[in-house]
N, C-alpha and C positions, 0 to 999 in steps of 0.2 A: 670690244666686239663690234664686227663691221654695221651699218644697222640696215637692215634686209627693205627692198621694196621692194613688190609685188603687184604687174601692172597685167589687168584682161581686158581685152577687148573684145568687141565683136564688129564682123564687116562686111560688106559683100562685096570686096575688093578681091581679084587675082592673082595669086602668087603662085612663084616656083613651090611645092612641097618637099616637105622633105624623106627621107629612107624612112619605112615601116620600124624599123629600129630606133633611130634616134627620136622620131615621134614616141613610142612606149617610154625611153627611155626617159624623157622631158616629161610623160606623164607620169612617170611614177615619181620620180622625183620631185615634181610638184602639189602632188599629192592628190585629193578627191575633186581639186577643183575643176580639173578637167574631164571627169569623169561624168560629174554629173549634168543630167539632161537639162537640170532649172534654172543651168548656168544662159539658156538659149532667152532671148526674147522672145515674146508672141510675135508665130505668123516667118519666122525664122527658121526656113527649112535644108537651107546649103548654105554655103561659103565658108570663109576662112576665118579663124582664131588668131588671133595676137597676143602672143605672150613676152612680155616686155620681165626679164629678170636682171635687176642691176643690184649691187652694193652703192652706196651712198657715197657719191662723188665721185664715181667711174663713170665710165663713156656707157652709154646706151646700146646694147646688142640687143635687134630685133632680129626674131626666130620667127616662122610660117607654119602652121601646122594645118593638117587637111582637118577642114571640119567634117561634122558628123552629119547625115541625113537618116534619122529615126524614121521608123515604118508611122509611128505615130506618138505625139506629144506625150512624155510621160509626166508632166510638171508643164502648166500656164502659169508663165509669171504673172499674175493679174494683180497691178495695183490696188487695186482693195484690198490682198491680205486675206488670210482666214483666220478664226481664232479659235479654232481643232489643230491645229498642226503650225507649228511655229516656220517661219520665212528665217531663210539666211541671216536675214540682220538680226531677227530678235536673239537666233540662237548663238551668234559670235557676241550679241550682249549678254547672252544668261551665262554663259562659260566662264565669259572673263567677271562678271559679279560676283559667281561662285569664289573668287579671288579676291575679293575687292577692290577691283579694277574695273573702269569703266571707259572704254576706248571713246575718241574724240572723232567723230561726223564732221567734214567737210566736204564740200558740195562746188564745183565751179560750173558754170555754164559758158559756152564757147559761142561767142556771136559769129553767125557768118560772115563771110569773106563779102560775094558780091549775093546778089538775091538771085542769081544761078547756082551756086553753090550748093549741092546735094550729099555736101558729107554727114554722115548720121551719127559720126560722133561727137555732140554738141553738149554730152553731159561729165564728167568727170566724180568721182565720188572716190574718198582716204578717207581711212580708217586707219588710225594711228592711235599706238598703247607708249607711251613714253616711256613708263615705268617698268617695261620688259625692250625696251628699243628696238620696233617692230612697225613696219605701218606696211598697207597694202592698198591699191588702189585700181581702180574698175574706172571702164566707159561701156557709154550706151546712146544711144537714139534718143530714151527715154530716163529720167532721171529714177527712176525706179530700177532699169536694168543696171544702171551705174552703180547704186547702191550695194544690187544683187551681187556684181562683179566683184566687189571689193568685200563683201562679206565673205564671198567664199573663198578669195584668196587669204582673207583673215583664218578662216577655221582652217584651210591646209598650214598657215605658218604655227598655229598653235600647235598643231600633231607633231612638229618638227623637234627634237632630241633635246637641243640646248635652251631651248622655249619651255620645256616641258620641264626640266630641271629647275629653270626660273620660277616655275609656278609651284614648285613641289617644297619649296625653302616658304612660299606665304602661307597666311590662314584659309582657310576656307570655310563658306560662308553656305548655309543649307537657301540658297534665293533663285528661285527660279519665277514664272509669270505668276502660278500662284499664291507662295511666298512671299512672293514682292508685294501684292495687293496686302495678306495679311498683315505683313509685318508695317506697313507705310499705316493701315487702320489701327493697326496695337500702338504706334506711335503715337499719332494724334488722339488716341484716347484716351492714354498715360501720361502725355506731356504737354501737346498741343489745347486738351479739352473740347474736342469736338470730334464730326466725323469728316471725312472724304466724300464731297458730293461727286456728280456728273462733271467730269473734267470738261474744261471750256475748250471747243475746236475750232481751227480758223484753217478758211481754203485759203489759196496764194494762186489763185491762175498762172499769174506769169510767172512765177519761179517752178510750179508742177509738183507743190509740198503740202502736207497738212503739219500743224502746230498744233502742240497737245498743252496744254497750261493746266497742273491739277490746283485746287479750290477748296478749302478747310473752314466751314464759318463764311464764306463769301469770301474770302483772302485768297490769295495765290502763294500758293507754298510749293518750295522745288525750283527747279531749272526748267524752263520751257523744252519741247523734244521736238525737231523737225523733220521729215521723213515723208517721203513720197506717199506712202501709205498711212491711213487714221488708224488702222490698228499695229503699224509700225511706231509711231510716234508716240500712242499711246503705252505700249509696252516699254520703251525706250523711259520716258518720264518716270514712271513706276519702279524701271531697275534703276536707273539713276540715281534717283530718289531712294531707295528700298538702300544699295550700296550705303550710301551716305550716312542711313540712320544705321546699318549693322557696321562701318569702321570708326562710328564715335566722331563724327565732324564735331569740330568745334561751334559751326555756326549754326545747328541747329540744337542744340543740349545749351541751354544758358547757363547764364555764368553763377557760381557763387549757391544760394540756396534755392532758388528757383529751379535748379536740376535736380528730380528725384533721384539720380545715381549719385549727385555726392552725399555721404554721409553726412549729415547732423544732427546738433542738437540745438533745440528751441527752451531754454528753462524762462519758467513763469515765476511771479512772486512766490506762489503756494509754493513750489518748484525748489526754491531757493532757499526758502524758511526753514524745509521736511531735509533738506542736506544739511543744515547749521545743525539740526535735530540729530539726526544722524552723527556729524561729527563730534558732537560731544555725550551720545550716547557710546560710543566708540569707543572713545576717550576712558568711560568711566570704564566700560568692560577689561581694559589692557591695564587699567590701574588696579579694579579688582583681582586679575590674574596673576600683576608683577612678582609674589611671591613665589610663584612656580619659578622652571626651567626658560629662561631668555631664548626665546625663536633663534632658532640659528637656520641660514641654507644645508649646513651639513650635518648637522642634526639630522633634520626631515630628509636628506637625502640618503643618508645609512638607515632608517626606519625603512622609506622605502622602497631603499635594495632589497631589504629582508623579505618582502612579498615575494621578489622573483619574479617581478612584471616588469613591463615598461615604468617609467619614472610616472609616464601623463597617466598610463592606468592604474598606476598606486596612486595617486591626487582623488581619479576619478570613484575607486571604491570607498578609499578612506573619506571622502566626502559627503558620499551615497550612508556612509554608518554615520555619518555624523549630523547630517540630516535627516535622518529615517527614509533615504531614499536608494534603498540598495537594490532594490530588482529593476530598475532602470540601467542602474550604473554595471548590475553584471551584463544583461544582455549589453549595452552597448560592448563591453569589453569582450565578448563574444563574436559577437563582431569584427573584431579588428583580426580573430583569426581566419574569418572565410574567405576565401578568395573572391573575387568581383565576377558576377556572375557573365555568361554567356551575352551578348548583342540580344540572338536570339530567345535569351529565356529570362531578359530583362523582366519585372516585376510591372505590367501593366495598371496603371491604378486613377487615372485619369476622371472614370465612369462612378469610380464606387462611395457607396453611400458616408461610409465611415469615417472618409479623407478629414486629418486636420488640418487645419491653416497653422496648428503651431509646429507640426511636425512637417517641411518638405521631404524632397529624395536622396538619398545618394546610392549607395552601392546596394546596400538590402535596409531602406529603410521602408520599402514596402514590406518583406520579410518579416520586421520589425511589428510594425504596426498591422497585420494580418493577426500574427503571434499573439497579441494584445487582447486581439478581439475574440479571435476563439478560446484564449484562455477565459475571457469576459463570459461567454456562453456557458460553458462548462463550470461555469462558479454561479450563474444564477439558474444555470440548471437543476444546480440541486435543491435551489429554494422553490424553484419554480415561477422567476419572475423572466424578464423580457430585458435583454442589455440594451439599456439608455433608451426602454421601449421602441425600439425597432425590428422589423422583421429579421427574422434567425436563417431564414431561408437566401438570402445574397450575399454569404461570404462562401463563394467554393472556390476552392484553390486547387491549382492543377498538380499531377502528380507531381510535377518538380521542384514546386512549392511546398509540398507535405513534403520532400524529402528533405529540402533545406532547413524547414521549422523542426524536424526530427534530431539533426543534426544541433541547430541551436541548443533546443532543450538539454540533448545531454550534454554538450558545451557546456553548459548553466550547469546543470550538476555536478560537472569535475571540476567547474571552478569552485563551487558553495565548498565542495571539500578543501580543496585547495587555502580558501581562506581561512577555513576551521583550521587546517591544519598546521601555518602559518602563522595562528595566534591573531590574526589582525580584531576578531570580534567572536561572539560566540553566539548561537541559537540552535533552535531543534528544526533539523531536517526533515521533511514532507513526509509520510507516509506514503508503504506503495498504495494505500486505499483511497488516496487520493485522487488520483489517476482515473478520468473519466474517458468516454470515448465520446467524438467530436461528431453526434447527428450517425449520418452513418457515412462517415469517413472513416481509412483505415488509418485512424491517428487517433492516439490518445495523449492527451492533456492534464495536466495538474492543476487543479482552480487555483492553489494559493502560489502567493508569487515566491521567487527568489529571494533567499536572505532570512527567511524566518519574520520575526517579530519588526524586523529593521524597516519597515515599509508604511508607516503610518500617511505618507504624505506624499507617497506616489502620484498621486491624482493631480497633484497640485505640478500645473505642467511648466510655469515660470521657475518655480525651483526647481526644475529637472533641467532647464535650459540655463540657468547658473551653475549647476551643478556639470555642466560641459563646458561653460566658458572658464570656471575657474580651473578646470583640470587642462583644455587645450586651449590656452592664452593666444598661443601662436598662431592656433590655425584660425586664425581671421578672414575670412573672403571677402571680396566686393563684388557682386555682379556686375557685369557689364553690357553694356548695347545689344551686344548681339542674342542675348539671350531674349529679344523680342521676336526676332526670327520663328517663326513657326515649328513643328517636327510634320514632315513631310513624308510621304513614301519611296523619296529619293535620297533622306537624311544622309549626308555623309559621315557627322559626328553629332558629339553629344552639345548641347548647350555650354558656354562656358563661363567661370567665374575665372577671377585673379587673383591670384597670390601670390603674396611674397613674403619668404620666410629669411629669418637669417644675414641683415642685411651687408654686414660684414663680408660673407661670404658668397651670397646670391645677387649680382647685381640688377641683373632684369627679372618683372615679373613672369610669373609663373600658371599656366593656364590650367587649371584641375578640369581632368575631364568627368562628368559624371552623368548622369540620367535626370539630365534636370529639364522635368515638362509641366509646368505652369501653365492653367489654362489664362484666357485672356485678362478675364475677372480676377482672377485668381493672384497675378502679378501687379495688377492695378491695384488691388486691394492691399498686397504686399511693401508695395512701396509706397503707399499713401501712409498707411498704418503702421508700418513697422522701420522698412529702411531698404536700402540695397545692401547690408552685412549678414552675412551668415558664419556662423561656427561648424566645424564639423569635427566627428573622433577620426583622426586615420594620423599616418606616420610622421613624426614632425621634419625628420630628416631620413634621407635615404641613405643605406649605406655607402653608397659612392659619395654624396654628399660629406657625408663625416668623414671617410678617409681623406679623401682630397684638401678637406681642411684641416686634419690633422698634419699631412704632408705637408702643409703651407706654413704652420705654425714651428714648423721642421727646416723650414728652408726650403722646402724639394717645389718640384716646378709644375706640378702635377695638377693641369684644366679641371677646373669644377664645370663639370657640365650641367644645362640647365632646363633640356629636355628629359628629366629623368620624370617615370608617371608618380603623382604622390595620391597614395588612394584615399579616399573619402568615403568609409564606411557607410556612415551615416551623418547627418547637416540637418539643422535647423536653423530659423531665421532669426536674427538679432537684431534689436532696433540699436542704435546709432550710439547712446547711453548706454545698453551695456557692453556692446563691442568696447567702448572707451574702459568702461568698470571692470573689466574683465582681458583685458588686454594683458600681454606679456612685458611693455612698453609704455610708456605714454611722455612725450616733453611738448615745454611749447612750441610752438613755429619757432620762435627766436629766442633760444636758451639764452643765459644768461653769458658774460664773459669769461671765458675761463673754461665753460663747463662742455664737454664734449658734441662736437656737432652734429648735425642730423641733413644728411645730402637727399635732399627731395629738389633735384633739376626740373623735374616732366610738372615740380606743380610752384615755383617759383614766377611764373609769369603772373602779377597781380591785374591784367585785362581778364586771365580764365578765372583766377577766384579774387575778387576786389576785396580787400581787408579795410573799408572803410565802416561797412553795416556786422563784423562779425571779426571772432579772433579764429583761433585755428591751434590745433595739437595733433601732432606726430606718433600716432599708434603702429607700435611695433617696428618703426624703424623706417618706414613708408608709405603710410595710408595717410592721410588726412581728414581731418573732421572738423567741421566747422562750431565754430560753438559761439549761440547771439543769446543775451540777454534780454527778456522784457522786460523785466522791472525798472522802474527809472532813475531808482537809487543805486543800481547798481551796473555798473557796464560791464562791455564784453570780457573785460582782461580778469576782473574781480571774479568773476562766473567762471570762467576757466581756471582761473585759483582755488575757487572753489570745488570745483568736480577734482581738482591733481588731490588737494588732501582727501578731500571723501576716498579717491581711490587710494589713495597711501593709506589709507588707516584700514581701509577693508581688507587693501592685502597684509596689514600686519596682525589684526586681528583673524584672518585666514589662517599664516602660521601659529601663531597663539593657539589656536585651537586645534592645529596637526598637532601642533606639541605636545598640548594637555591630553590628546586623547591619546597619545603613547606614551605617555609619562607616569597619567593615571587614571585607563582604563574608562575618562568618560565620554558621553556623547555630546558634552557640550552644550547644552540645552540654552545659555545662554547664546552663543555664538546662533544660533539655529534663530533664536526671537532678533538679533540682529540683523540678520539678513534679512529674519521679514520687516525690517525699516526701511533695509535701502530698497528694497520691494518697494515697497508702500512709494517712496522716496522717487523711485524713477516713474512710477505709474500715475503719480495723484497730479490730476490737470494737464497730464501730455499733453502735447501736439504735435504734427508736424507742420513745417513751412506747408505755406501756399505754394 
C-alpha cells in the first residue's frame, strides 16, 4: 500500500483558483479537513489554502483552493487549549489509543532566508502512525497552527475506507482523557505503589512548546509530551502513557514475580511440610480404596454419559453430591443454559452492599448472587432473624431481574428432577409450602436450597471454588492489562481476560469477553491477594471448534477459526495454587527427554521471566506460573516436584472417588476430609510476592 501524505497550509499569498467544482470535489474527497472553520489561525480572515496530496515518492502536485471568509470566528485556535472540549490533536490521539496506537509528533522550524523575509510559514508539524502506514503534515505562522494542520489531516485520513479496515482487524481499548488519567492512577497504585502527583511543566520560548513530564513518588514515569499547548502536552503524556499500560509494554510490567499479572506461587516451610502431609495422606486414602474398581477415564466417562449432560457438568454435579455441595453446583449448571444477557440489561452490581470478593462477574453471576440473597431473606424470614444482620430493604431487583431468577428457579427444579431421575443421587424434593414471597415483590422463593439434604457445606465458599476448578480444569483465565482500564459512558467492550484452550488445536490466545467491572480497590485487593487467574463454567469447546478438529484428525483442510465467542457463564477468582491444583494440564518448563513438548514462544525469552530466583510449570498447554521456594532446604525445582505429585495424587484420588461413588453409592466422606487438607494445605501461611 502506497503510504498517503497529507500536507495543509495556510497563506496570504495569491493564486489563480480553481472551478467551483473541482474545489467540492478536493473537499470532499479530503474530507472534514477542509471544512472545518478551526483549521484557520487567529486573526485569519482571507486568503488562500494549500493543499499538498502526494503518495510517497512521487513528484509533488500543488492545487489552490479559494479560501473562506466567515461572517465571524466559529473556533479561535488559542494556544492555551481548553479542557471542556478536546483540540484536534488531543482527539487524533484519543482515536488512534482507542487502538492502541499512538501517532509520532514531529515538529520542524524553518529559519528565515534574509531578515526581510515575511513568509509565515516557519512551522512545519507530521504526524505519522507507522503501524497503519499513514502520516499527515500541516504548516503554520505559529507552531500551534502547524500542529492544528496536521491533526486534522490525521482525523480526515482516519475516516478513509482502507484506514478504517486496518483499524477494524485491532483491539480496541475503552481510553479516552478521562480513562487515561484513571487507568495511568489504577496502574501506579497496583503496581507502581504510589500515586500521580502534579505533572512537571516546562516553557521553551524559543521553540513555542510546553513539556509535560508526569511524576509517581518524586520519579518521572512515561515519555515526556511536547506541544504547543500545556493542556495538549498534558493530555498527550497521559494517552501515551495510559496506551502503554492497556497494550502490556514490556517496560513497564517487571519481569519475573514482581508483576502482579504473572501467576505465581510463593511456598513457605509451613507450605511445604502441610503438602508432604498431604501426599501421604493421599497415599493412604488410594491404598485404603485399592480394593474397589481401578479409576479408569472410560469408566467415568460412560457414568457420565448416563446424566445426559455436558461431560464438565457431570464432574460439576457429581462433585457438588460428593461434597454436600449441590445447590451451587445446580444453579451454576443452570446457568450454562441461559443465554448472555442484553449490553442493556447487564446485571449492575458495583454499589451493592452484598458483593463478594470471592464471587466476581460473568455473564449472570450477578443473577446468581442476587438469587442467594433473597433466597437468604426468605429463610430467616421465617425464623425471624436478619441475613448476615443487614438491612432487608436494599436488595430490589428490576423487573428483568425477577424474570431471569424466575426462570432459574425453575431451571433448578427440572434439573433436581432430572437428577432423581437419572439415578445420579437421591433426596426429598421441597414442598410447595415452602415457597415464600420476597417482601413485596411479585416473586416467590424457596428458603431451602437445591439438592435436598446434599448441602451441608454450601457456606463454605473455597469448596465451591474447587468444586468449579475440578469440574472446568480448562477454563483457566489470566487477566490481563487492559482490564485496568476504567468502564466509561463511551465503553466500547467489556474488560478482557485470556484464554487458551486446546493447545493442539488453538494456536493464539483467546479473548473472553465478559462484564467484568472491578472497582479500583477491589482489583488491587484481587491481585495482591489472590492472583491474576480466574476459573469460570461456560463451554469448553465450541462446535466449530470440535468439528474443525475432527476434520483435521481426518485429513480434511478445514481452518479452525479462533474468533469464535466462548461464554462465561459465571468466574470466580483463583489464586495461582489452585489454578496449578486444579488445572487440566500441568509439565515442567523443561520436560524431560523424550517426553512430549510444550511450545510456549511468547514466554521463552528468559530477560521477560529470568529463571535464576524461580522454576516455572506449564498449565494447560500455555499459561505459565512461576513457582519460588522459601525454605532453604529446599529449592525451586524440589517445590515444583512437589506441588506436580500433590497434584497427581489429587487428581487420582478425584477419580477414586467418581468411581466409588458409582460403583457404591457413596459420598465419600473420606475424599471430602482430603480435600479439606489441601485446603488447609494451600492456605496455611500464604503469601504473595512483594
Amino acid at each position: 500500500m502506497a503510504r498517503l501524505v497529507v500536507r495543509v497550509c495556510t497563506s496570504t499569498r495569491t493564486a489563480s483558483a480553481l472551478p467551483l467544482s473541482a474545489a467540492l470535489a478536493l473537499t470532499h474527497c479530503c474530507g472534514r479537513s477542509l471544512r472545518n472553520p478551526g483549521s484557520y489561525p487567529r486573526g485569519h480572515r482571507h486568503g488562500l489554502r494549500w493543499l499538498d496530496v502526494r503518495p510517497q515518492g512521487a513528484g509533488v502536485g500543488r492545487v489552490c483552493l479559494p479560501g473562506l471568509e466567515p461572517s465571524r470566528r466559529a473556533y479561535s485556535a488559542s494556544p492555551k487549549g481548553t479542557s471542556k472540549q478536546a483540540t484536534q490533536l488531543q482527539s487524533a490521539y484519543m482515536r488512534l489509543a482507542r487502538h492502541g496506537l499512538i501517532p509520532r509528533l514531529a515538529v520542524e522550524k524553518r529559519q528565515a532566508d534574509s531578515p526581510t523575509d515575511v513568509e509565515p510559514f516557519r512551522w512545519t508539524a507530521t504526524l505519522s502512525v507507522d503501524e497503519l502506514d499513514i502520516a499527515a503534515s500541516g504548516q503554520g505562522p505559529r507552531r500551534y497552527d502547524a500542529e492544528h494542520a496536521a491533526a486534522t489531516q490525521l482525523l480526515g485520513l482516519l475516516d478513509r475506507q482502507e484506514v478504517i479496515q486496518q483499524l477494524a482487524t485491532r483491539p480496541r481499548y475503552n481510553i479516552n482523557r478521562n480513562s487515561a488519567h484513571q487507568t495511568v492512577q489504577q496502574y501506579y497504585s497496583v503496581i507502581g505503589g504510589g500515586e500521580i502527583t502534579a505533572p512537571d511543566l516546562t516553557r521553551d520560548e524559543a521553540d513555542d512548546s510546553h513539556t509535560c513530564q508526569l511524576t509517581c513518588a518524586g520519579k518521572p514515569v512515561g515519555e515526556p509530551a511536547t506541544a504547543a499547548s500545556q493542556n495538549d502536552a498534558r493530555d498527550i503524556a497521559v494517552l501515551s502513557l495510559a496506551q502503554r499500560i492497556a497494550t502490556g509494554d514490556p517496560e513497564l510490567y517487571p519481569a519475573g514475580l514482581a508483576n502482579p499479572f504473572n501467576p505465581s506461587i510463593v511456598l513457605s516451610a509451613k507450605q511445604i511440610a502441610a503438602f508432604r502431609a498431604f501426599n501421604n495422606r493421599a497415599k493412604a486414602y488410594m491404598l485404603a480404596n485399592s480394593q474397589f474398581r481401578t479409576p479408569s477415564s472410560t469408566f467415568i466417562d460412560t457414568c457420565l454419559a448416563g446424566l445426559h449432560v455436558a461431560p464438565s457438568l457431570g464432574r460439576l454435579l457429581t462433585m457438588g453430591v460428593i461434597t454436600r455441595c449441590l445447590d451451587p453446583a445446580i444453579i451454576y449448571a443452570v446457568l450454562e443454559g441461559l443465554p448472555p444477557p442484553a449490553d442493556t440489561e447487564a446485571f449492575e452490581s458495583s454499589q451493592d452492599w452484598w458483593r463478594s470478593m470471592a464471587a466476581w462477574e460473568g455473564d449472570h453471576a450477578g443473577y446468581h448472587l442476587i438469587l442467594l440473597k433473597l433466597r437468604q431473606k426468605v429463610l430467616f424470614g421465617l425464623t425471624g432473624q436478619e441475613p448476615d444482620s443487614q438491612p432487608q430493604n436494599k436488595i430490589i431487583p428490576t423487573n428483568h431481574e425477577l424474570g431471569i431468577i424466575k426462570a432459574i428457579d425453575a431451571a433448578a427444579q427440572h434439573l433436581e428432577y432430572h437428577i432423581l431421575s437419572t439415578g445420579l443421587t437421591k433426596f426429598r424434593m421441597a414442598n410447595p409450602d415452602s415457597y415464600r414471597r420476597v417482601d413485596t415483590l411479585p416473586l416467590h422463593l424457596r428458603a431451602q436450597p437445591y439438592g435436598g439434604h446434599h448441602n451441608s457445606n454450601i457456606r463454605r465458599s473455597r469448596l465451591v471454588r474447587q468444586i468449579l476448578g475440578l469440574a472446568f480444569g480448562r477454563n483457566i483465565a489470566q487477566m490481563q492489562p487492559p482490564c485496568l482500564i476504567p468502564y466509561g459512558s463511551t465503553q466500547d467492550e467489556p474488560r478482557l481476560i485470556t484464554l487458551k484452550m486446546n493447545a493442539q488445536h488453538v494456536q493464539a490466545a483467546q479473548r473472553v469477553h465478559v462484564g467484568f467491572r472491578p472497582t479500583f480497590g477491589s482489583l488491587k485487593m484481587c491481585l495482591a491477594s489472590v492472583g491474576p487467574l480466574v476459573v469460570f463454567s461456560g463451554r469448553q469447546h465450541t462446535p466449530d471448534l470440535q468439528a474443525a478438529a475432527e476434520e483435521e484428525e481426518e485429513g480434511g483442510e478445514e481452518e479452525i477459526t479462533e474468533d469464535k465467542p466462548i461464554s462465561a457463564r459465571y468466574f470466580t477468582s483463583l489464586s495461582s495454587l489452585e489454578a496449578f491444583m486444579y488445572s487440566h494440564t500441568a509439565v515442567p518448563h523443561e520436560p524431560a527427554p523424550g517426553s512430549p513438548s510444550v511450545v510456549v514462544e511468547e514466554y521463552d525469552d528468559d530477560d521477560i521471566f529470568p529463571s535464576t530466583d524461580h522454576s516455572r510449570v506449564i498449565v494447560n498447554d500455555w499459561l505459565p506460573i512461576l513457582v519460588k521456594s522459601e525454605a532453604r532446604d529446599v529449592s525451586h525445582e524440589e517445590a515444583t516436584a512437589l506441588l506436580l505429585e500433590s497434584r497427581a495424587l489429587l487428581r487420582q484420588a478425584y477419580d477414586t472417588a467418581i468411581t466409588q461413588f458409582f460403583t457404591k453409592a457413596k459420598t465419600a466422606i473420606e475424599f471430602y476430609d482430603l480435600v479439606s487438607e489441601m485446603l488447609k494445605a494451600m492456605t496455611i501461611n500464604s503469601r504473595q510476592p512483594d
